[in-house]
N, C-alpha and C positions, 0 to 999 in steps of 0.2 A: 428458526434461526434468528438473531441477534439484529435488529436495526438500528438504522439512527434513529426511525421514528415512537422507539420505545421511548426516549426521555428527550428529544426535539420536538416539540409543536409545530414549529413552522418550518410548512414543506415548503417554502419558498428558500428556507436556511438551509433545508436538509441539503436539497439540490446546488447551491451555491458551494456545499464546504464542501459535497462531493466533487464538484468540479474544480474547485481549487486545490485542496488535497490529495484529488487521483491524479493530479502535475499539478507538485508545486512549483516548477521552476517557471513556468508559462507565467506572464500578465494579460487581464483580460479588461479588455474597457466597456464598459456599462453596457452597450448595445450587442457587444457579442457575446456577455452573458445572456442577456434575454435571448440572442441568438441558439445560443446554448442549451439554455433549459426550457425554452418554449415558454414564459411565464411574460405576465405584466412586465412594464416597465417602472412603473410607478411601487410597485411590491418590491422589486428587484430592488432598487437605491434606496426605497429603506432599509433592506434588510443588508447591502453592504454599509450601509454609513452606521448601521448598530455594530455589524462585525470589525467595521476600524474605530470605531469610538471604543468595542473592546480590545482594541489592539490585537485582533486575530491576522487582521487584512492591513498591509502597509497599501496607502494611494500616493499618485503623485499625476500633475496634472500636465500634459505634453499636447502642446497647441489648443485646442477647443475637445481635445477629447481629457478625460480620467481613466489612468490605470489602477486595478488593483492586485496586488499580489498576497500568497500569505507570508507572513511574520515568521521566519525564523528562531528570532529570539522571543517568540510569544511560548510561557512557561509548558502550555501543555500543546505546543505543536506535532512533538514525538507521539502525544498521547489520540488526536485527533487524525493525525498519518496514519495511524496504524487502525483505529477503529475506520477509517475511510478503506485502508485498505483488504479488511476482512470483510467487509459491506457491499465492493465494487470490484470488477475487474474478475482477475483470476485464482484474489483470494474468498470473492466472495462463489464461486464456480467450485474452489474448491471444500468449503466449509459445508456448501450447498450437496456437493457429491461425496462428503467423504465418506460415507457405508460403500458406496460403489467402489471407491478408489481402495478400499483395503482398511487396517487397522492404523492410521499415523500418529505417533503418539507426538513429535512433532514435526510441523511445516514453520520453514523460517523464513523469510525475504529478507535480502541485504539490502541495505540501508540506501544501495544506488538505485538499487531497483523497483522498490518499493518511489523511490522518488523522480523516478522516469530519467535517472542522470545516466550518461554512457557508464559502460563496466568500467571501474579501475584495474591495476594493472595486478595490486592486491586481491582484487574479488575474484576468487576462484569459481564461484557462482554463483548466482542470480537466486535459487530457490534450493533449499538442502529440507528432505522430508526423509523422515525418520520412523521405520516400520514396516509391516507385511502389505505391500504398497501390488495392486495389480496394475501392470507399468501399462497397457494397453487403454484402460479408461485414463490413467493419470496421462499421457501420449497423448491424448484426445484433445483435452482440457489445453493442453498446454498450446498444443500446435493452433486452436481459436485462436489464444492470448498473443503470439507469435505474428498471426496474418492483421490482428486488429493495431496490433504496435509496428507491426512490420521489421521486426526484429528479431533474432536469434533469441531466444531464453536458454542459460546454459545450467542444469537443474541438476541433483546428484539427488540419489533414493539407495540410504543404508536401511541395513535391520537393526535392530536396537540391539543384536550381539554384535555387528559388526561395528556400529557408531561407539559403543559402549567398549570394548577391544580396541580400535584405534583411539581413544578417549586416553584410557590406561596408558599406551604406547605414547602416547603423546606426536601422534602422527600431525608431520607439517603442514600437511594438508585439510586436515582438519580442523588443526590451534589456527592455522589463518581466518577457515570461514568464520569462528567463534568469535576469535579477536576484531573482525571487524563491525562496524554499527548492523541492526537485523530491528527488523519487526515481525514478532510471532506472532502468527495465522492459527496455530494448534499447537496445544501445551503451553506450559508455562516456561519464560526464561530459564528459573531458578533451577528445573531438572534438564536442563539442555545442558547448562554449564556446569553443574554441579559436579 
């Protein structure tokens, strides 16, 4: 499987963009990162004052403590969400299982979900996987990620004649989950939409 620490060196980064990335909506001030990732302190604020001198991490300073958050408008934020998100959590559980879980040609996470934000009223679901899926191991996986978030995950599992069939049909149900923002876990965008 696929890490960050293929082309990160520094596990003290690796740990930091995971924890900022698997919620980005959170700020996190310097001591409960270290909180966080169990690491130095002194490792720790070099490696944020590199990540907002790259303008990954916006800081701002609130009484005698510093916050940081990620950057939004930092170009390859989309690009570092999604590689966090195939790495940790329930995408990396499922990248990790997926011979167990079946044939998926793709797993997709919507764009809220992936970013720990409540469901819009748009998002039909949280996770759409696509293929000969054994729903009992993929059930397993899921209900972890549920008690660790503590939240519902509301997840749909077509076969690639049925996504491919409602595709054609141009079913509403489906042009929604597509039309809105996603990060794929398995497969390429380009054959999800196409």
């Amino acid at each position: 499987m696929a890490k960050l620490e293929d082309f990160i060196t520094s596990k003290v980064r690796i740990e930091i963009l995971e924890l900022f990335f698997s919620n980005p909506s959170e700020m996190y001030h310097v001591r409960g990162v270290v909180r966080e990732i169990k690491e130095e302190i002194n490792a720790v604020r070099r490696e944020l004052a590199r990540l907002e001198k790259a303008a990954i991490l916006a800081k701002e300073n609130r009484g005698n403590r510093v916050y940081y958050w990620p950057r939004e408008d930092y170009p390859m934020f989309e690009d570092l969400l999604s590689m966090v998100a195939k790495t940790t959590g329930i995408g990396a559980q499922i990248v990790e299982n997926k011979t167990k879980i079946g044939k998926a040609s793709f797993v997709m996470f919507s764009g809220n979900f992936a970013r720990h934000r409540p469901r819009d009223k748009e998002d039909e679901v949280d996770i759409l996987i696509v293929g000969n899926v054994t729903l009992p191991e993929l059930a397993t996986i899921v209900r972890a990620e549920e008690s660790r978030r503590n939240q519902e995950i509301n997840y749909t599992v077509m076969t690639r004649e049925e996504f491919d069939f409602r595709k054609r049909r141009r079913d509403p149900f489906l042009l929604g989950i597509l039309a809105a923002s996603r990060i794929m876990i398995i497969g390429q965008e380009e054959g999800l939409v196409s």
